[in-house]
VOKEMAR-223577 format. One record per residue: x, y, z of N, C-alpha, C in turn. Coordinates in steps of 0.05 Angstrom, whole numbers, plus 5000, padded with zeros to 4 digits. Layout:
XYZXYZXYZ...
//
This chain:
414959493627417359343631417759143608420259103595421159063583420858643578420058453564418058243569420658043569422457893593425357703573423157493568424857423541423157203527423756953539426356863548427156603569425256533595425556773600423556853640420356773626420156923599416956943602416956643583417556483577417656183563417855973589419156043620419355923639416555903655416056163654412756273661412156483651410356363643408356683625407556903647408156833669407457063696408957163716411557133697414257133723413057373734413357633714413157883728411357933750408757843739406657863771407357763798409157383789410257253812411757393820414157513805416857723823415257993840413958103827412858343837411358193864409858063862408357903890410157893906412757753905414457543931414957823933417457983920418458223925417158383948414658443942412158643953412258403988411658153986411258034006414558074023415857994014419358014023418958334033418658544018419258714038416458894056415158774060413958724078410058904067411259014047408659194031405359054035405158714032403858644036403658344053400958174057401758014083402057744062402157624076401957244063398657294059396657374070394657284064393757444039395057674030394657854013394957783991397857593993399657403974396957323964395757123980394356913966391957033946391057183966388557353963389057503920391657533928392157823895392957513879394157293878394757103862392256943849390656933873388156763858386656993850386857163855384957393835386057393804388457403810389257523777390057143760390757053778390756723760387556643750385656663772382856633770381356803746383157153748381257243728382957143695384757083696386456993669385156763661385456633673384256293665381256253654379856513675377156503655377156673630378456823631378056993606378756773579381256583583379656403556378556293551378156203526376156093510376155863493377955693518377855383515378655223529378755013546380054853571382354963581383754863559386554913563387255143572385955363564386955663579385755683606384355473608382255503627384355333649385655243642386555063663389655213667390155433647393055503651395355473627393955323610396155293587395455383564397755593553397555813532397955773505397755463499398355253469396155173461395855063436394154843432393954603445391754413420391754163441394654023435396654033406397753853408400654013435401054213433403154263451402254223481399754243490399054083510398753833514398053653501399053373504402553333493403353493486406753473478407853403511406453673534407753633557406453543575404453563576402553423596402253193596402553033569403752693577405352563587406552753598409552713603408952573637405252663646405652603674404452323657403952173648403551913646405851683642408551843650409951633651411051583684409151763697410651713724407351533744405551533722403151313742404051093724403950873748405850573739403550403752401850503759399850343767397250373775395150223789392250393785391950483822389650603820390150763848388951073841389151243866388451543862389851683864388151943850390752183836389552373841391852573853389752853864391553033843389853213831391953373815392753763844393953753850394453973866394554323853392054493859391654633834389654583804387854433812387354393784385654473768385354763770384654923762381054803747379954843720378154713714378154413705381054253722380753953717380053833693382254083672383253913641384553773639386053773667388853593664387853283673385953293694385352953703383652883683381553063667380052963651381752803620384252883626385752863597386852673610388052633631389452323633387552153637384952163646383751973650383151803616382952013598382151953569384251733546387551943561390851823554390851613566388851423585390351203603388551103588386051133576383850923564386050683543386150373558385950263550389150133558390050183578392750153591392750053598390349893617389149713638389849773663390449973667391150143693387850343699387050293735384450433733385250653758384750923748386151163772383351233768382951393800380451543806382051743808380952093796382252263795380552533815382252573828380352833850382453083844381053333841382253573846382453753868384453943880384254093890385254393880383654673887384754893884383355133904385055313891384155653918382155673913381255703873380555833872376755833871375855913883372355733886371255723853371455963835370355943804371355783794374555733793375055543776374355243788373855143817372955003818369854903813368455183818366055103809365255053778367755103763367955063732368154863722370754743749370854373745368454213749367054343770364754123775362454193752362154413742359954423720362054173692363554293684364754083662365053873672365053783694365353413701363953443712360953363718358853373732358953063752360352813736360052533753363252633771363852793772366852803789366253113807363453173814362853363822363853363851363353123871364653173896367953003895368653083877371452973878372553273874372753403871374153713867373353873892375653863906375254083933376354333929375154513949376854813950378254783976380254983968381854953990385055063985385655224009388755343997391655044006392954843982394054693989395954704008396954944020398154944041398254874072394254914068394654884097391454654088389854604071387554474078388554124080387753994090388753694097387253414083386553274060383953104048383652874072381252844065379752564080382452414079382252314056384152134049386352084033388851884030390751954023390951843999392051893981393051883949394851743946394351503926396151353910398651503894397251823882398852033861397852303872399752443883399752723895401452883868399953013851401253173830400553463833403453553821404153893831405553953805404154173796405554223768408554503771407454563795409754783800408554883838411255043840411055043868410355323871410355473850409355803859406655773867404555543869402255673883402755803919405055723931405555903950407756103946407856163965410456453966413656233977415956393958417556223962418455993996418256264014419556094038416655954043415955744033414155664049412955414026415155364013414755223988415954914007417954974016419454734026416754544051415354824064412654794074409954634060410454674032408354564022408554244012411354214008411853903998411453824016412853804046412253674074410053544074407753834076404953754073404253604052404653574032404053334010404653184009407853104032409552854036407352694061407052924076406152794102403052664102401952884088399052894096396652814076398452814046396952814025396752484011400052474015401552193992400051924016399551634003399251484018401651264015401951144038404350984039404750824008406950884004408550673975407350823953406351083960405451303936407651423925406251593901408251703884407052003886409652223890408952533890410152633862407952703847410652753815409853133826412653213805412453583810413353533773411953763771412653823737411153743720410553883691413553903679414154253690415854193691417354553697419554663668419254863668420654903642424055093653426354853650428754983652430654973637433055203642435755143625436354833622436954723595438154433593440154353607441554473611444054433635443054383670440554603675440854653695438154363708438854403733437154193751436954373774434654533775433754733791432154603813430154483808427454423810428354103827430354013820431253703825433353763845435653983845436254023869434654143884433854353882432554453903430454313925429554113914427753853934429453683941432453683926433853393941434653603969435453783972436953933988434553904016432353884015429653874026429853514041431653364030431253134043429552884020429353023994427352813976428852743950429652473957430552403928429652273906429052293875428152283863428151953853425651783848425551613833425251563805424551753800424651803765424252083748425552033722426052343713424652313694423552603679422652463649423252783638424352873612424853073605424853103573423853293561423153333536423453683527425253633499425453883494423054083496424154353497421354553492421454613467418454673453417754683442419154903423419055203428419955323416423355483421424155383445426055553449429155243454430755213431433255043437434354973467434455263484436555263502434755113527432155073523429955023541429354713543427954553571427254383565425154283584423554083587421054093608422053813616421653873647423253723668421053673685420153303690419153333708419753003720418953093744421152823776418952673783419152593803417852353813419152263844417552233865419452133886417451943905417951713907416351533913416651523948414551433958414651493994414351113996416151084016415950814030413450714033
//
């Protein structure tokens, strides 16, 4: 199949994600199958590179990963905890914890993900943050305790109808009162606000935006929200 360069610049994995929901939508396979074939093939991708960053999901160097991944340091405004949702081998908390050195802001950073290797990958590379990285599928597992910063870099770790399912749970169960839930960066048309309607329509309105061109493609740009809980 033929690769669009827009779709595959949005996600490097549309095709697997479309082929998944599709297969799940018409009924070929179950939700649990869903999860089961996603963390297989995300799990076996992420290890096959051969440096954090691939390891965590991102297909750049270091500077085009700190290009977008700093982008979540403008939505922690204060000190407190941060769960990254997904976090694959926990390059991303290890890197903000490094970007905040000297902010005077102090975050404790905990991870969660599906997948057990890549978590057991986080706990070998961060050995003092060893019981701070849980397993666990974020849909349905619940933490001790609640989070100052509930961060979600995208919502395909579930299957679409059940996405509106998964913020709930991160509104309800994850965020702690006067917390902040950031989603993004997500990569969309400059015009469009996909990702920002689609959660207002859900009942959640946004306290802050932060957005930066993409890197290689004009018509593109990385979008990511913020929505603060009472």
């Amino acid at each position: 199949m033929e690769v669009d360069p827009i779709r595959f610049a949005k996600n490097h994995a549309y095709q697997f994600v479309e082929e998944q929901q599709r297969a799940l939508d018409e009924g070929l396979i179950s939700e649990e199958q869903w999860f089961d074939n996603s963390n297989r093939f995300f799990t076996a991708h992420y290890l096959a590179a051969d440096n954090p960053r691939g390891q965590s999901g991102h297909s750049g160097d270091e500077a085009a990963y700190r290009y977008t991944r700093m982008m979540v340091l403008e939505a922690i405004h204060k000190s407190g905890t941060f769960l990254d949702v997904g976090c694959a081998n926990g390059y991303l908390v290890e890197s903000l914890q490094r970007w905040l050195e000297g902010s005077g802001l102090a975050v404790e950073f905990y991870g969660v993900d599906l997948s057990a290797e890549l978590i057991e990958l986080a706990r070998r590379r961060l050995p003092h943050w060893h019981d701070r990285f849980h397993l666990g599928n974020a849909l349905y597992w619940t933490p001790a305790l609640r989070f100052d910063f509930v961060y979600l870099i995208g919502m395909e770790l579930v299957p679409v109808g059940r996405q509106k399912e998964l913020i709930d749970h991160l509104w309800d169960d994850y965020l702690a009162p006067g917390g902040r839930l950031i989603l993004g960066p997500t990569t969309e048309e400059r015009e469009s606000r996909e990702l920002e309607e689609k959660v207002c329509a859900w009942g959640y309105k946004p306290a802050g935006y932060c957005e930066k061109s993409h890197l290689t493609h004009a018509r593109l740009s990385k979008k990511l929200l913020w929505f603060d809980k009472p």
